[in-house]
C-alpha positions in Angstrom: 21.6 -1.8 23.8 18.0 -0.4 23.5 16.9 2.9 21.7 13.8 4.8 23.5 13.5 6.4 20.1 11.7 3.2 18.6 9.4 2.7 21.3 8.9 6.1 21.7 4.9 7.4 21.2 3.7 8.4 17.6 3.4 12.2 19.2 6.6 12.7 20.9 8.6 11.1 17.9 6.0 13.4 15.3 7.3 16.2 17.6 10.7 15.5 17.6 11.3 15.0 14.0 9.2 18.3 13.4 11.7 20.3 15.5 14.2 18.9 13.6 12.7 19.6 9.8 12.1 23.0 11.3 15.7 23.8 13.2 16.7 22.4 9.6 15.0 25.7 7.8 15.8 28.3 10.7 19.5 27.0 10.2 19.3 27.0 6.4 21.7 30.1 5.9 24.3 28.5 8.1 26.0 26.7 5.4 24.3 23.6 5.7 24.1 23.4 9.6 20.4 22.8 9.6 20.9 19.9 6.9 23.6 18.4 9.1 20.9 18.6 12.1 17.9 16.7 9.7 20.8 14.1 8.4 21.6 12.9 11.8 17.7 13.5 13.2 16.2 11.5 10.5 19.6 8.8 10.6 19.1 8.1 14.0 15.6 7.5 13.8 15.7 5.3 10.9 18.3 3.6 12.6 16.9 3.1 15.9 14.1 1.6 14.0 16.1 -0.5 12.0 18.3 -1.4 14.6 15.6 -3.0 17.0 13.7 -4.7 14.3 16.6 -6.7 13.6 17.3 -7.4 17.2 13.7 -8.8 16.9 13.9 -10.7 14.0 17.3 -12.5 15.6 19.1 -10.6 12.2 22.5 -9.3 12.5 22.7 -5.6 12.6 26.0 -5.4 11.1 25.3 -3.7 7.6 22.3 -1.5 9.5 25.6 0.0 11.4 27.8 0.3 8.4 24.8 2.1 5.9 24.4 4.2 8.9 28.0 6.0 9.2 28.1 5.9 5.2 25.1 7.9 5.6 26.5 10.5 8.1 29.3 10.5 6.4 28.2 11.4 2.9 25.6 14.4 5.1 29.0 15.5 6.6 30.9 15.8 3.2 28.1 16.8 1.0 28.5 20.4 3.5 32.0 20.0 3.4 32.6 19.0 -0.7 31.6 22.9 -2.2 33.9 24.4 0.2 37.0 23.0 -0.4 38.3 24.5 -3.5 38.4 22.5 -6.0 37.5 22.5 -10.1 34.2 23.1 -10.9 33.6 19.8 -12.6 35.7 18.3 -10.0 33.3 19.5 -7.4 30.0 18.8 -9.0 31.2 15.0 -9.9 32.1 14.8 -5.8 28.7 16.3 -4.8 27.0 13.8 -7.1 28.9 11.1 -5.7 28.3 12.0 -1.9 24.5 13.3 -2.7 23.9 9.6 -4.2 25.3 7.9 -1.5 23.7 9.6 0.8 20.1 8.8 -0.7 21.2 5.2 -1.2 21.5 4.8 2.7 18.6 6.6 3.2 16.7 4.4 1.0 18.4 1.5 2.0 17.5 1.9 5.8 13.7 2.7 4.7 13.7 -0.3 2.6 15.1 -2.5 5.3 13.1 -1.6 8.2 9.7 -1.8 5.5 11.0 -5.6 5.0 11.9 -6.2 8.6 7.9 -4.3 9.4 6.6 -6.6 7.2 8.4 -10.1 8.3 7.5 -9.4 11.9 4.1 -8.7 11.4 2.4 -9.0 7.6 -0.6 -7.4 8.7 1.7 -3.8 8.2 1.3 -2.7 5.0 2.7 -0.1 2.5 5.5 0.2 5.5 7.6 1.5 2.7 5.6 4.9 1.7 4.8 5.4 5.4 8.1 5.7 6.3 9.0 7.7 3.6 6.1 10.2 4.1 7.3 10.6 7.9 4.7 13.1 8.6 1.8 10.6 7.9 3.2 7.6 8.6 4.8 7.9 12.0 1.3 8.2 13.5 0.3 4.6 12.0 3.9 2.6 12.5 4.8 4.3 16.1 2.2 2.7 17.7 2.6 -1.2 15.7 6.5 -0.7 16.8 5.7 0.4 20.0 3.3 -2.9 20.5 6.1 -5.2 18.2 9.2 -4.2 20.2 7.0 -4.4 23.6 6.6 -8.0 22.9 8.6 -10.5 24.7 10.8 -12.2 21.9 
């Protein structure tokens, strides 16, 4: 299984995830509808990425999958969390909890597709930081994973 996403050119996936950040602030009132939309946007490219570097570095993509749902998961509750009723300690502990597990997947599938970037090719640098800073960076990696994924393994 293949995901267009990665291979995608640096200007349709620059489009895509600005329509995404954007439906995210036009949906902002909607309790969290318009974070929902970015969580899975910005999941599915991080996975996609993460996904088909490990396919190209003969890695299992086991834990990529796992990080992934607890990632979705987390976007899903941390809406869900402040309207159940519940205590308000109660409540801020479980947003804490959800909010950090959420940014630990996050990090964790930047981090891995920066070290899978940088095993494949070494010439990629500060992989890391370009991820992160999406808007920047996708117009540098997009077209290095377009040309790594191309390549015949």
């Amino acid at each position: 299984m293949t995901f267009k996403i990665a291979t995608l050119s640096a200007w349709k996936v620059f489009s895509l995830l600005v329509l995404i950040t954007s439906l995210m602030i036009i949906l902002m009132p909607f309790n969290g509808l318009g974070f929902l939309i970015a969580a899975f946007g910005m999941f599915g490219w991080l996975y996609s990425i993460s996904y088909e570097l490990c396919l190209k570095a003969s890695q299992a993509p086991k834990r990529i999958k796992r990080i992934t749902v607890m990632g979705l998961v987390s976007s899903i509750l941390f809406i869900l969390v402040p309207l159940i009723v519940f205590p308000k300690y109660v409540t801020a502990l479980l947003v804490f909890g959800v909010g950090a597990a959420f940014m630990y997947s996050m990090l964790y599938l930047i981090f891995k597709s920066s070290r899978l970037l940088q095993s494949i090719d070494p010439t990629i640098k500060y992989s890391f930081i370009l991820i992160w800073a999406w808007p920047v960076g996708v117009w540098f990696l997009q077209p290095k994973l377009q040309k790594l994924l191309s390549r015949n393994t």
